[in-house]
Structures are given as C-alpha cells and as structure tokens.
TIGUZA-395747 format. One record per residue: x, y, z of N, C-alpha, C, O in turn; residue in one letter. Coordinates in steps of 0.1 Angstrom, whole numbers, padded with zeros to 4 digits, always signed. Each point is the difference from the previous one (the first is absolute). Example, Ala and Ser with C-alpha at 12.3 -4.5 7.8 and 13.67 -1.06 7.14 Angstrom:
+0132-0057+0078-0009+0012+0000+0009+0012+0000+0010+0000+0007A;-0014+0011-0014+0009+0011+0000-0008+0011+0008+0005+0011+0001S;
This chain:
+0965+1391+1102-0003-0011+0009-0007-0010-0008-0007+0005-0009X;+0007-0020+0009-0004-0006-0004-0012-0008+0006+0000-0002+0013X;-0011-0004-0021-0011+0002+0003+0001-0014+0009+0009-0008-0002X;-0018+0007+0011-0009-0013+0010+0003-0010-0009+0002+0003-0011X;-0001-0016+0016+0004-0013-0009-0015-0005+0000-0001-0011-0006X;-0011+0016+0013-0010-0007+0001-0010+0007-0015-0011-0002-0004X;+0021+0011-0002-0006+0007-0013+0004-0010-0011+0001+0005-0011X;+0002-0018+0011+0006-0005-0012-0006-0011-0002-0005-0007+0009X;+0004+0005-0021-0011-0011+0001+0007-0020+0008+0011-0003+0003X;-0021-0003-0002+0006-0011+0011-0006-0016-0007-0002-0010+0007X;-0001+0013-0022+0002-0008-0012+0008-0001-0005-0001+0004-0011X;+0015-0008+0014+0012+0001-0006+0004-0018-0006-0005-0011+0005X;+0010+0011-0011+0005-0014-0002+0009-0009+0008+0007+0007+0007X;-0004-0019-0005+0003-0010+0010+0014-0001-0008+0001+0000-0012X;+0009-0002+0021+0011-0006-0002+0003-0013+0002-0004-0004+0011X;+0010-0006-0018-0003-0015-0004+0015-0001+0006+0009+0006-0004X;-0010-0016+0014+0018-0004+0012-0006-0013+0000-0011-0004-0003X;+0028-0003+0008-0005-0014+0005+0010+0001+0010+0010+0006+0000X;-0019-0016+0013+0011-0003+0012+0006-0015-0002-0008-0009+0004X;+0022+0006-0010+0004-0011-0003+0010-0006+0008+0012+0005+0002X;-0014-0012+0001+0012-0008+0015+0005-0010-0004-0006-0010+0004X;+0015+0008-0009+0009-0015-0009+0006-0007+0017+0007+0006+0008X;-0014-0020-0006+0012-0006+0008+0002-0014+0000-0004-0008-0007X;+0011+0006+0016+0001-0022-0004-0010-0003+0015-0006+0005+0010X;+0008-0013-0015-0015-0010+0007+0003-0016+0006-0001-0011-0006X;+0006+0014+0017+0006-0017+0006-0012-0007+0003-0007+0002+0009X;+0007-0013-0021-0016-0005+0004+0002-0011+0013-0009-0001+0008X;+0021-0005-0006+0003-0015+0011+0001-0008-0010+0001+0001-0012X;-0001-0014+0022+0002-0011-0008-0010-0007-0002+0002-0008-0009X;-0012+0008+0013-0013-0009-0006-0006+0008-0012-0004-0006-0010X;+0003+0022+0010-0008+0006-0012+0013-0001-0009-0001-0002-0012X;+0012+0002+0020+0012+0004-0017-0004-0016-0006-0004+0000-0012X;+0007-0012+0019-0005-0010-0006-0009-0001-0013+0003-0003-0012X;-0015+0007+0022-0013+0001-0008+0005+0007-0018+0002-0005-0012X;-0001+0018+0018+0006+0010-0010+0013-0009-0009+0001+0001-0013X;+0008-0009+0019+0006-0004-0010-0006-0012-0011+0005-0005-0010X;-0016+0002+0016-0006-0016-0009-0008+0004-0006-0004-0010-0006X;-0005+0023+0001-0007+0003-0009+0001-0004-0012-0008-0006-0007X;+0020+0010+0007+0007-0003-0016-0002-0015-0001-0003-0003-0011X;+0003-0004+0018+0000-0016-0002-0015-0001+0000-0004-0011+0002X;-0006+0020-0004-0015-0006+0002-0001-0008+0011-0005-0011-0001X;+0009+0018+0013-0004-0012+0016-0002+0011+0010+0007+0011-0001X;-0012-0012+0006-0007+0010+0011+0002-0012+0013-0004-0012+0002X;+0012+0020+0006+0011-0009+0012-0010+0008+0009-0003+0012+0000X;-0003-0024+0010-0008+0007+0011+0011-0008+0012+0010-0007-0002X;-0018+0012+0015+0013-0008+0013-0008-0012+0005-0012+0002-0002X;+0013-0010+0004-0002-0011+0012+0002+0000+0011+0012+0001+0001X;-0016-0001+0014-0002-0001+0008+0003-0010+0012-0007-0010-0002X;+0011+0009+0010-0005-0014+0010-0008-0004+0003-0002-0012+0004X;-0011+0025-0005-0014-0005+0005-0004-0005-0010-0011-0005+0001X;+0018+0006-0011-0007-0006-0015-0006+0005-0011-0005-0005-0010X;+0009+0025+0019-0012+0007-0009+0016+0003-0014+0012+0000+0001X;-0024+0000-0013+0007+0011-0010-0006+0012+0001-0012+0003+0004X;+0024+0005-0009-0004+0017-0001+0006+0003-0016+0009-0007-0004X;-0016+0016-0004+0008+0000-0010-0002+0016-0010-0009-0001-0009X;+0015+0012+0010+0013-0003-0008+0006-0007+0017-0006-0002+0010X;+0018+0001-0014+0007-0010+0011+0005+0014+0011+0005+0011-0004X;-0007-0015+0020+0005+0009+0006+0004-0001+0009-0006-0008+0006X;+0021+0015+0004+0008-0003+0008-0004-0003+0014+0010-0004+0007X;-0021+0005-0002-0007-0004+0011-0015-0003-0001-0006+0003-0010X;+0001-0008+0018-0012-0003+0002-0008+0014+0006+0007+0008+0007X;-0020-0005-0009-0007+0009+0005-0008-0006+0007-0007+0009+0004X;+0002-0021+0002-0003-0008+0008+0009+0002+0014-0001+0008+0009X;+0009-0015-0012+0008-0004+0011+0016+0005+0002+0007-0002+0010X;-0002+0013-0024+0010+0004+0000+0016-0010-0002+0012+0004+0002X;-0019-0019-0006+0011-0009+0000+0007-0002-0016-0009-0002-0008X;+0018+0001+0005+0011+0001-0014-0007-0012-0006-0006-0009+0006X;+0007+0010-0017-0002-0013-0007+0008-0009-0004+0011+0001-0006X;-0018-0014+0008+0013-0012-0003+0000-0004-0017+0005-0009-0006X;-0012+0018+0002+0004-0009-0017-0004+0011-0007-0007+0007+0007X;+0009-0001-0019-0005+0004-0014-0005-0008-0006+0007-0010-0004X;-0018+0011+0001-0006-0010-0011-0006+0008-0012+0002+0012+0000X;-0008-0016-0008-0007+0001-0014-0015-0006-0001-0006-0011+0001X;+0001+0029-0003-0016-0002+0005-0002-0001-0011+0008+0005-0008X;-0026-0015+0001-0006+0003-0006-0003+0012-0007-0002+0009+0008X;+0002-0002-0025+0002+0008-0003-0018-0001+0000-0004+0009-0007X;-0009-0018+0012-0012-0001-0002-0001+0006+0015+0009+0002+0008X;-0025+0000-0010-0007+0003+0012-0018+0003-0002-0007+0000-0010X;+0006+0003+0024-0015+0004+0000-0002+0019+0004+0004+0003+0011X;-0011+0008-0022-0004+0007+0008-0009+0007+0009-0012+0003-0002X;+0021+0000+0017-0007+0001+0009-0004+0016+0001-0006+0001+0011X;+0006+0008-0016-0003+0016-0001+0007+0006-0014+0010-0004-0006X;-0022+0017+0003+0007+0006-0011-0003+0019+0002-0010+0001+0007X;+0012+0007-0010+0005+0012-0006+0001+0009-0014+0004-0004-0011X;-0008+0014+0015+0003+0007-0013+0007+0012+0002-0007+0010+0004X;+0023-0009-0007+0005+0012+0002+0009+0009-0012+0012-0002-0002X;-0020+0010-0003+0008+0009-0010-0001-0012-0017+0007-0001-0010X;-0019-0006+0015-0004-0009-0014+0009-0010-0003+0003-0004-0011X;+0002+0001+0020+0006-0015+0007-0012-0006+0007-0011+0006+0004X;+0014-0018-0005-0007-0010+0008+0010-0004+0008+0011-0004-0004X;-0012+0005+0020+0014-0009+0003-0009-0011+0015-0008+0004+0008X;+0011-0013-0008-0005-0009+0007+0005-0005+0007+0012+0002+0000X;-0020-0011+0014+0012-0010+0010-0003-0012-0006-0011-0003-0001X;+0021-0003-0002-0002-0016-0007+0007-0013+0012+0012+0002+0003X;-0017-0011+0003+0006-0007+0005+0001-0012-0004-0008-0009-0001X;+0025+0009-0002+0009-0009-0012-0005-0013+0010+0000-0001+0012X;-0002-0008-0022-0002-0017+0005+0013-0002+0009+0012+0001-0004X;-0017-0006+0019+0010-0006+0009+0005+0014+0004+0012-0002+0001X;-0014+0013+0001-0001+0010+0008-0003+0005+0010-0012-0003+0001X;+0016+0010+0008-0010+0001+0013-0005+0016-0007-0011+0001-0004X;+0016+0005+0003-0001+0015-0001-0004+0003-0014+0002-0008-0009X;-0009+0024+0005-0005+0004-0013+0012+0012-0005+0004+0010+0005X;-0001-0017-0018+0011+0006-0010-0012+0010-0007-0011-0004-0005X;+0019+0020+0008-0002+0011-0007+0003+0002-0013+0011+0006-0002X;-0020-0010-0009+0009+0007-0013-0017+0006-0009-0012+0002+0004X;+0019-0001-0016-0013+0003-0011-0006-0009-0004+0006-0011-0001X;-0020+0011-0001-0009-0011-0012-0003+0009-0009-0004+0012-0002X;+0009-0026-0007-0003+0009-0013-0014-0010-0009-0003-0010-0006X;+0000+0022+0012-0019-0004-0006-0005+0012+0004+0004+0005+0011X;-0013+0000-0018-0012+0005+0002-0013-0001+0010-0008-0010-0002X;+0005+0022+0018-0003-0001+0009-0009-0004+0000-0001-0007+0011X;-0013+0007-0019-0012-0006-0001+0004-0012-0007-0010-0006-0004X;+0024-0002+0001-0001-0014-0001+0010-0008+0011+0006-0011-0002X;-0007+0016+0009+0008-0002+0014-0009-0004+0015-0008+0007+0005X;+0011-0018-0001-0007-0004+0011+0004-0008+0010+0005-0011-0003X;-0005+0014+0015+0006-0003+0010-0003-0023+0000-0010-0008-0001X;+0027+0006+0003-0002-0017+0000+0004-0007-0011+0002-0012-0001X;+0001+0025-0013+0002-0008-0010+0018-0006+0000+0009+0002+0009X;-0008-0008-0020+0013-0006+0000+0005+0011-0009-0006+0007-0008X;+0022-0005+0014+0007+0010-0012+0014-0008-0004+0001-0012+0005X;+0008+0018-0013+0013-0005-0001+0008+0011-0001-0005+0010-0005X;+0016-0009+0007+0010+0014-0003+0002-0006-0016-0002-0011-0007X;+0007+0026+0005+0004+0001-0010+0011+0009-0005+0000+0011+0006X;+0009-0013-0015+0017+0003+0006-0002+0015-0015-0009+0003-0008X;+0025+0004+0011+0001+0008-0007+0017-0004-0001+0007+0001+0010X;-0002-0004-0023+0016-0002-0003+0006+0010-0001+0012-0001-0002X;-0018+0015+0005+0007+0012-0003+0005+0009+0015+0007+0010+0001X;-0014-0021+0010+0005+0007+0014+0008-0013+0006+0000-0012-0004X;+0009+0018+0014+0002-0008+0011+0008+0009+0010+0003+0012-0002X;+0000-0022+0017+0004+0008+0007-0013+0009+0007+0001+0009+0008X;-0014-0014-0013-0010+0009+0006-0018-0010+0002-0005-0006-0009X;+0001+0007+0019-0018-0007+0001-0003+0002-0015-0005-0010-0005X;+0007+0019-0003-0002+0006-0011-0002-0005-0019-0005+0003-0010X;+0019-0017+0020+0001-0012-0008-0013-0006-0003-0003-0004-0011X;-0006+0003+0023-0016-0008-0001-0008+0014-0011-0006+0010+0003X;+0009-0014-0010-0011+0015-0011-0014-0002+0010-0006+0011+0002X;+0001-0023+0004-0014+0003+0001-0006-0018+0004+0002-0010-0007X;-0010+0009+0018-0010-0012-0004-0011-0003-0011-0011+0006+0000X;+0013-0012-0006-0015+0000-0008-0013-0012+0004+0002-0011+0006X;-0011+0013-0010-0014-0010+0006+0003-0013-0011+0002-0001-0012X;-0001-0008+0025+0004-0016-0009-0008-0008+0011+0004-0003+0011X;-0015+0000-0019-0013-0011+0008+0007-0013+0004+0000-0006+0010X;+0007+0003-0027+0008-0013+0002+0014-0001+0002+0007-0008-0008X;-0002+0015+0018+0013-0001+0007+0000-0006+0008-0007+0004+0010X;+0013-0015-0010+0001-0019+0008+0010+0011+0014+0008+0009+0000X;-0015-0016+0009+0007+0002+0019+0012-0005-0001+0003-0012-0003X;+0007+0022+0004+0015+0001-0002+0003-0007+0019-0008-0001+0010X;+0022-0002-0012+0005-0002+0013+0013+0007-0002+0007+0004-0010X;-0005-0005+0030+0012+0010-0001+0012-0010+0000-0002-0010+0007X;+0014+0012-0015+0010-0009-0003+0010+0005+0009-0001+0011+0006X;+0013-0019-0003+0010+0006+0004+0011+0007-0010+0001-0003-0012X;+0010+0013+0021+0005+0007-0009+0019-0003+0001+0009+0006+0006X;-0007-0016-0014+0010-0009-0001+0012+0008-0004+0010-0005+0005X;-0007+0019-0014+0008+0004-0004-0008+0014+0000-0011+0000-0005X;+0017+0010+0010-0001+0017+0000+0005+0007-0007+0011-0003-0004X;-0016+0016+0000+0013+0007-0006+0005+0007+0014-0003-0002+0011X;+0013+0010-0016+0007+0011+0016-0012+0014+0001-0004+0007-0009X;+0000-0007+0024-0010+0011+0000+0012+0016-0004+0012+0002+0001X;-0023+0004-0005+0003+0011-0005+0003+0013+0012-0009+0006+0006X;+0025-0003-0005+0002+0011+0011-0005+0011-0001-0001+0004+0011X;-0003+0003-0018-0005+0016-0003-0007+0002-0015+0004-0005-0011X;-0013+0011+0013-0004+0004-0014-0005+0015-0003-0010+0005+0006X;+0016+0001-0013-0002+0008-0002-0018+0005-0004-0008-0007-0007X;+0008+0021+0013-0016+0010-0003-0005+0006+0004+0005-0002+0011X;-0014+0009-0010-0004+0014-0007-0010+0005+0006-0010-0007-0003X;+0008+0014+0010-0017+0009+0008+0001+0011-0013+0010+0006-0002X;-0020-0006-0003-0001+0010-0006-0018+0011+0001-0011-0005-0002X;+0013+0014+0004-0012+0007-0002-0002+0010-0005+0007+0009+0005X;-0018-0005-0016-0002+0013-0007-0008+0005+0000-0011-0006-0002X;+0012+0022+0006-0014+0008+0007+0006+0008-0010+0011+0000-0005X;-0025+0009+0002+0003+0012-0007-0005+0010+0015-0010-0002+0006X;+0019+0011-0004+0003+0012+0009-0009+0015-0006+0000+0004-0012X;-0007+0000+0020-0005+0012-0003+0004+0011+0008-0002+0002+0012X;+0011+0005-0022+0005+0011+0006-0008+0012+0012+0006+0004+0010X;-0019+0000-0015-0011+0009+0008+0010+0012-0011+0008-0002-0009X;-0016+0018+0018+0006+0009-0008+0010+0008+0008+0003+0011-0004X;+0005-0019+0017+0010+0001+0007+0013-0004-0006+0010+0006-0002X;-0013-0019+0001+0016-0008-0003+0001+0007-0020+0010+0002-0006X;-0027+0000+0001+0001-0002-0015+0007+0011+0000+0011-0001-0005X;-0013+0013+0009+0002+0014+0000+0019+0000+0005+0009+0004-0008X;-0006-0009+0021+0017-0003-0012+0009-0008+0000+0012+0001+0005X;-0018-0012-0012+0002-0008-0014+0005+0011-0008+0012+0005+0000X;-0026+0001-0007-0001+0008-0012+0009+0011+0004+0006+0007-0009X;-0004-0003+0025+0007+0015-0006+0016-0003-0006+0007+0006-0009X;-0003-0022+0022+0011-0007-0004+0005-0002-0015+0012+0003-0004X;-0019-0008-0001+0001-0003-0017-0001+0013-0010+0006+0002-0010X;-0015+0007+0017+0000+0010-0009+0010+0011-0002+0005+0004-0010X;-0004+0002+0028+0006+0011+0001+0014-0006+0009+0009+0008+0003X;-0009-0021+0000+0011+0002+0004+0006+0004+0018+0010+0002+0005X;-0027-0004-0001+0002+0010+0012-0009-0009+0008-0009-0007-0005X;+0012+0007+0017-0006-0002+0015-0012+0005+0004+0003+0011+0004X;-0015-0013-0003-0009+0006+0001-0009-0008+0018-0006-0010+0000X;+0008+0017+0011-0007+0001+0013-0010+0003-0001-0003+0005-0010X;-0011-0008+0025-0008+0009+0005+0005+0008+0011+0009-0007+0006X;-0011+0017-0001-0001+0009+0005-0007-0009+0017-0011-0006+0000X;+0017+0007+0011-0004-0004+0010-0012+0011+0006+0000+0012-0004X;-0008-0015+0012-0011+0014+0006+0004+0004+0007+0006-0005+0009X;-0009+0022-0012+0006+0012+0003+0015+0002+0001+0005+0007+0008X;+0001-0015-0018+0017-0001-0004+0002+0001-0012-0008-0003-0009X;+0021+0009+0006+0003-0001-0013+0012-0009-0001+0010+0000-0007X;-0014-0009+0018+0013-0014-0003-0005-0013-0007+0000-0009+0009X;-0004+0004-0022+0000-0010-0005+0000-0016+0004+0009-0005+0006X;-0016+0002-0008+0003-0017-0002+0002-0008-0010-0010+0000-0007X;+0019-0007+0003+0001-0008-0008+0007-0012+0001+0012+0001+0003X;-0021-0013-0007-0009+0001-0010-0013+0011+0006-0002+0002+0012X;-0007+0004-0027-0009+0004+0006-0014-0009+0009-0004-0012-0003X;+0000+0019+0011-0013-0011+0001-0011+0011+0007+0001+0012+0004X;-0014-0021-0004-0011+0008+0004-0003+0003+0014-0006+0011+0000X;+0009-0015+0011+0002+0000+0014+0012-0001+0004+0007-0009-0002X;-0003+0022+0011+0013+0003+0006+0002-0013+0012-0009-0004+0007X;+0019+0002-0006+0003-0015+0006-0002+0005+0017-0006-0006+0008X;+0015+0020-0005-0005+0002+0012-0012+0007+0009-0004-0003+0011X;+0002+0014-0021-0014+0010+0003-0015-0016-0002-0009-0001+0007X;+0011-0005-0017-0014-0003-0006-0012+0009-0008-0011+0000-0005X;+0022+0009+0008-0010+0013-0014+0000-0004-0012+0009-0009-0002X;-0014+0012-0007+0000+0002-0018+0012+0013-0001+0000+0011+0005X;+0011-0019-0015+0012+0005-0004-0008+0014-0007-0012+0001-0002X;+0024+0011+0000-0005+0009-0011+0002-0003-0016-0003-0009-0007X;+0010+0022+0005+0004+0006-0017+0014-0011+0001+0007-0004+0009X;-0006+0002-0024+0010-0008-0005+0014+0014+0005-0001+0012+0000X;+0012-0018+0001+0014+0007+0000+0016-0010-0009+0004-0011+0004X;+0001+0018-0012+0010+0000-0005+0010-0006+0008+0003+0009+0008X;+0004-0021-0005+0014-0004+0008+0012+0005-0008-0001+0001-0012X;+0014+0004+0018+0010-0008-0008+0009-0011-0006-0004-0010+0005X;+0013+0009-0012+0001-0015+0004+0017+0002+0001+0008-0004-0008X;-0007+0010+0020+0008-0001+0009-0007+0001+0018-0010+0006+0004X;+0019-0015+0003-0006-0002+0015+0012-0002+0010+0012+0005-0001X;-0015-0010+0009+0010-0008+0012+0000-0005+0003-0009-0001+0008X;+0017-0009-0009-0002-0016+0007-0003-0002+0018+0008+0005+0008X;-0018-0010-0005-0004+0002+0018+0003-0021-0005-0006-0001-0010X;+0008-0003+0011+0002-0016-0001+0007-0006-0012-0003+0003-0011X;+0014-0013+0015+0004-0010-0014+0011-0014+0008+0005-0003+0010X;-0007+0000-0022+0007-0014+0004+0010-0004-0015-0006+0000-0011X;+0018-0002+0012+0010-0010-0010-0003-0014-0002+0000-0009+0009X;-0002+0009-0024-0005-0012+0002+0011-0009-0009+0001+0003-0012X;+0007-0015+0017+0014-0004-0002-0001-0010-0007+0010-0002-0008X;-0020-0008+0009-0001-0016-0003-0012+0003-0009-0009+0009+0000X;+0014-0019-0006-0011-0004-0013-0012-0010+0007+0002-0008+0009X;-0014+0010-0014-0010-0011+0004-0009-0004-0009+0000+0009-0008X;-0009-0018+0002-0003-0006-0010-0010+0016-0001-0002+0008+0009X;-0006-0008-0028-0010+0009+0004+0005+0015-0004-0008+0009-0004X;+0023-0005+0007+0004+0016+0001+0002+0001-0014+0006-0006-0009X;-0011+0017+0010+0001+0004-0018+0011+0013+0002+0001+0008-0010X;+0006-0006+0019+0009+0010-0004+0016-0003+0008+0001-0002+0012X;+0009+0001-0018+0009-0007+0003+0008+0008+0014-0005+0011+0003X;+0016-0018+0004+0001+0004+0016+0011+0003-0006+0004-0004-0010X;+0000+0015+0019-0006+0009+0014-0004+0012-0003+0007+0007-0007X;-0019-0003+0012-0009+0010-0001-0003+0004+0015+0005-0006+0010X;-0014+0020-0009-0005+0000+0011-0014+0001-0004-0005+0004-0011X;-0004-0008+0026-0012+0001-0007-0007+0010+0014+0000-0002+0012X;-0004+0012-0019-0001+0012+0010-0017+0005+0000-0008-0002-0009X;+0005+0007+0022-0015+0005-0001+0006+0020+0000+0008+0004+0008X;-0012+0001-0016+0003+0014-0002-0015+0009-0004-0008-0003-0008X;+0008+0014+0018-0005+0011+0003+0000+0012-0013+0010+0008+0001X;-0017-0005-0010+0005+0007-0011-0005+0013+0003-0011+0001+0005X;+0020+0012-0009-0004+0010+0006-0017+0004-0007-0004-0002-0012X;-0002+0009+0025-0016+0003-0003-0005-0009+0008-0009+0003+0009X;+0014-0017-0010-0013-0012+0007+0006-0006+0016+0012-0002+0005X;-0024+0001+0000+0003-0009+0013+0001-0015+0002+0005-0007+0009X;-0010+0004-0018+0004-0014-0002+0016-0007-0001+0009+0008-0003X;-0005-0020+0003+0004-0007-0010+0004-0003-0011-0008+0006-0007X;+0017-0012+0000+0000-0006-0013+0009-0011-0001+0011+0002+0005X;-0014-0014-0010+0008-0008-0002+0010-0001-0008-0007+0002-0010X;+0017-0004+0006+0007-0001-0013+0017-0004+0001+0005-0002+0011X;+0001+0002-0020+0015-0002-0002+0011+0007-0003+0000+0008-0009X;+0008-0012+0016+0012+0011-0002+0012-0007-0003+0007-0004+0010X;-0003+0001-0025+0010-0010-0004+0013+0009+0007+0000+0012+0003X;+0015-0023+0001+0010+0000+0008+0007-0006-0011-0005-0008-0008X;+0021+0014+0009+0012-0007-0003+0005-0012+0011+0005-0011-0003X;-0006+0016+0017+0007-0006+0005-0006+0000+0014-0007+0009+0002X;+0010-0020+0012-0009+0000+0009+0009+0011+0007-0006+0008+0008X;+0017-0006-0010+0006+0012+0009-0003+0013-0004-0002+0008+0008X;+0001-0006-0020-0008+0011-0006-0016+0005+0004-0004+0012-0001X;-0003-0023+0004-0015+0000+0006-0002+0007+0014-0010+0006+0005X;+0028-0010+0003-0002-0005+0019-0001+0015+0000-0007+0004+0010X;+0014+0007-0019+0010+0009+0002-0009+0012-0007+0000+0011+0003X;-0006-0015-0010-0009+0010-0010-0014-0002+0003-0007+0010+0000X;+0003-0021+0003-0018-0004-0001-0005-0001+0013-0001-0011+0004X;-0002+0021+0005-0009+0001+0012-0017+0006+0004-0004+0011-0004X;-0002-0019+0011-0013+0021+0006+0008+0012-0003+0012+0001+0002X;-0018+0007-0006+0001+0011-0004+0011+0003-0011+0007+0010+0004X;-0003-0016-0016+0007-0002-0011-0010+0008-0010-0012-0004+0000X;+0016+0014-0008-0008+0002-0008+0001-0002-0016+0010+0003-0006X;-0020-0009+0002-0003-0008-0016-0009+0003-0009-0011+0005+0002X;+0014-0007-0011-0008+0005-0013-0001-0010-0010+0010-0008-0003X;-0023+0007-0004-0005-0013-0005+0007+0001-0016+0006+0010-0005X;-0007-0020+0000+0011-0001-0014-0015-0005-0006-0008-0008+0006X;+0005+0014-0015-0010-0008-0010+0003-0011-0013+0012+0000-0004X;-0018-0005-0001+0002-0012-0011+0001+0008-0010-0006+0011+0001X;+0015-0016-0013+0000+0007-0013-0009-0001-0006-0006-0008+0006X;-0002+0010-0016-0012-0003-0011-0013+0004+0006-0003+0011+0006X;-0007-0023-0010-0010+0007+0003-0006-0012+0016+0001-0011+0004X;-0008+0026+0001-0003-0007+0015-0012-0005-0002-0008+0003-0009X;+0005-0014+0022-0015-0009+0000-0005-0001+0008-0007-0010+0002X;+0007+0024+0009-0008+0003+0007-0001-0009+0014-0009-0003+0008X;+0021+0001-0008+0005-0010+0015+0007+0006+0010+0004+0012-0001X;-0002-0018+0008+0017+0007+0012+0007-0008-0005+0010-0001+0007X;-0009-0007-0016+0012-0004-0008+0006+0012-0010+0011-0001-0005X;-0019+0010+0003+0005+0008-0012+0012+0007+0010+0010+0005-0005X;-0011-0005+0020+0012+0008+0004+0011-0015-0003-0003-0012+0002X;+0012+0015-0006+0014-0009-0001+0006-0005+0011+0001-0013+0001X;+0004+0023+0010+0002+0002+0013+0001+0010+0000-0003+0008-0009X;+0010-0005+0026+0004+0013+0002+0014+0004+0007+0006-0007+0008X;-0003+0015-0013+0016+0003+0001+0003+0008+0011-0010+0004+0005X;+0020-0001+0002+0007+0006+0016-0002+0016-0014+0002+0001-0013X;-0007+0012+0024+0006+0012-0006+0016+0005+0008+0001+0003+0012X;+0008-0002-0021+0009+0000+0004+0007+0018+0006+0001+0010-0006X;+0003-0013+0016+0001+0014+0010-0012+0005+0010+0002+0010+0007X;
C-alpha cells in the first residue's frame, strides 16, 4: 500500500506556464485613424458640433453620443492635469491645448520632479507605429508655446484589424498531489490516484478533498492506463490555435482503478472509422511518447481503441 499524500513534503517547486491568446483587434474608424497617423507624428482627435474636441480621436461622443463632424489634428502640447506611479512608470492625464478631455500616456520625468499644471510635450519613438506607443512619453517643457487644433486636410486609411496578444505568466505550484503524479508520470510511467473514503476507487487527478463525501482522500493507488470511454466528440474542422491536425476524437475516459475522468485523444484515419469504432464504453489504452518524459499528460501521445 502506498503511503498518505499528506506524508510528502509540500515545498516542492513551481512550474513556470503562460496563458497566451493571439487575436486581431478591430479598433473602428476613428482609433484605426488615430493608429494610422502615428507614423506621421499627428495625434488625430474628433471634433464635434458642440465644438468639443476629444482626442485620441473617437467615434462618438460620451456626452451626448453624437458622431463627429471632422478629424482634426491636436496639439502634440499640453498642460498636466494628474499623475501616477505604476510598475516605475510615470503615467499621467495631460490635457492637449484645445482639448476638452485628458490624454492617458507616460511622463517621462522623474516623480519628485513632476507637478501638477506643468506644460509637457510628446515625444515620438521611430521604431513603433500602428500603436499610442508611437508617443514614447510626454516630457516637462515650461517653454512649450499654446499649440492650436488644426484641421485635418488629408488622412491616411484607418487601420481594419491589428493584430495581439493577452499574454500571462504564472508559475503553477504543483502541492504534493498534482507533484506526486507528475513525478510518478515521468518517472515510472504510471498513473498514480488517491484512494476515495472507505473505497478502493481512486481519483484522478489526485486531490485532497473527495468532491462528493468532503472527507480527506486516503492512500495513494496505482491506475492503469487503459480505461473506457463514458464521453467523446469528433472533431472535423480545423480552428485557429489546434496543435494537432483533424480529425481526431477528443474523449473524457475512465481508466481502470479510478472514478474519475480523463481527458485526452484518440487519433482517427477516418470519420467513418471514428462513427463505427469510437463510442461510451469503447475500450483504450494510452500510447506513450518515445524518449524521455516531462512529467506532463502530454507524455501520453494519445490513446488507441483495444482491438476485440
């Protein structure tokens, strides 16, 4: 029998993931505007009927909800009216000469030489465009003469989509549940459960509280890694994002010993092959990766139909 999981130690090291989401980004037509004139050093705000400017430039009014009758070309000066300190940025509200509203970017200055009212000016970066990003930053300019807002005689074409990126990185701490198999995964190759209370039916993944008693799980137990499929679906079309080419099934399977679940894959020649062979209660057996394993549910490869 194998010992309590609460015997192991629960200093283990963190696993380093990222959750990364690539997509396009339809800014409209006043930010694609905006976004297309960077590159030209002009920061395109909207005009109004009531007369107000807004600026970056935007497709309605937040006042009154009315479109704007002009693009124009704001002052790249201003006065600032608030400032911040986030992650050792300075970023401030600056309100550009002949503006109604306060433009969000960085000052670049140092916070103890920063004071609300002073005059700033943007300041450009040649190595961006297509992005706010283009402004590297305002900097403090006492003697920056009161700009006016011009009109905007010639545009480029706003920009339809732009591509990017949510990205986020946590490092993951296994506990001595998930660490315990990882490690048995990578080492031995094998499935490792807890023990449900007063059962000798398994859960896995393991964990410390049984999902339906709310007791404390027992002794670790051994899975196979063969099971039964109780759920799956064919999956036929490609969609951005899939790292394994179609058609597959992607099945939740029962592996003998545990009560749980498992998620995983079961590569297909053909969808008539899948309709005819791949159902609930189909029994499968896991294929492992050649070389050396890394302690994932990726080290299973998929899993294959046992045939007869």
């Amino acid at each position: 029998m194998f010992s309590a999981p609460d015997s192991y130690p629960i200093d283990l090291p963190t696993f380093h993931s990222e959750i990364n989401l690539p997509y396009t980004l339809t800014p409209g037509r006043a930010a694609g505007i905006f976004l297309a004139e960077v590159k030209n050093r002009r920061i395109v705000a909207s005009r109004f009927a009531s007369g107000q400017v807004v600026a970056p430039a935007q497709d309605f009014s937040s006042t009154n909800g009315e479109e704007p009758e002009a693009f124009v070309e704001a002052p790249q000066t201003g006065v600032l009216t608030a400032f911040t300190r986030v992650d050792g940025h300075v970023i401030g509200f600056i309100r550009l000469d002949g503006c109604d509203n306060d433009f969000a970017h960085r000052i670049l200055a140092e916070l103890d030489d920063i004071a609300i009212g002073q005059r700033v000016e943007a300041e450009w970066d040649d190595s961006v465009e297509q992005s706010v990003l283009a402004i590297k930053g305002f900097r403090i300019a006492p003697d920056a003469p009161v700009g006016t807002v011009k009109p905007l005689e010639t545009m480029e074409e706003p920009l339809g989509v732009i591509p990017y990126a949510m990205k986020l990185d946590y490092e993951h701490a296994y506990g001595p549940y998930y660490g315990r198999m990882f490690d048995e995964i990578r080492e031995n190759g094998r499935f490792m459960g807890v023990r449900s209370p007063g059962s000798d039916i398994a859960l896995l993944p393991p964990r410390e509280i049984d999902d339906v008693t709310h007791g404390r799980t027992g002794t670790w137990k051994a899975c196979a890694d063969t099971g039964t499929i109780r759920g799956c679906s064919i999956i036929n079309m490609e969609v951005y994002g899939q790292t394994r080419k179609v058609p597959y099934v992607y099945a939740e399977i029962v592996l003998d010993g545990a009560s749980t679940r498992m998620i995983h894959v079961i590569e297909i020649d053909s969808l008539e092959e899948a309709k005819e062979r791949i159902k609930p209660g189909t029994r499968v057996r896991a294929v492992w990766t050649q070389g050396e394993r890394q302690g994932r549910v990726s080290d299973i490869e998929r899993f294959e139909v046992i045939e007869g």
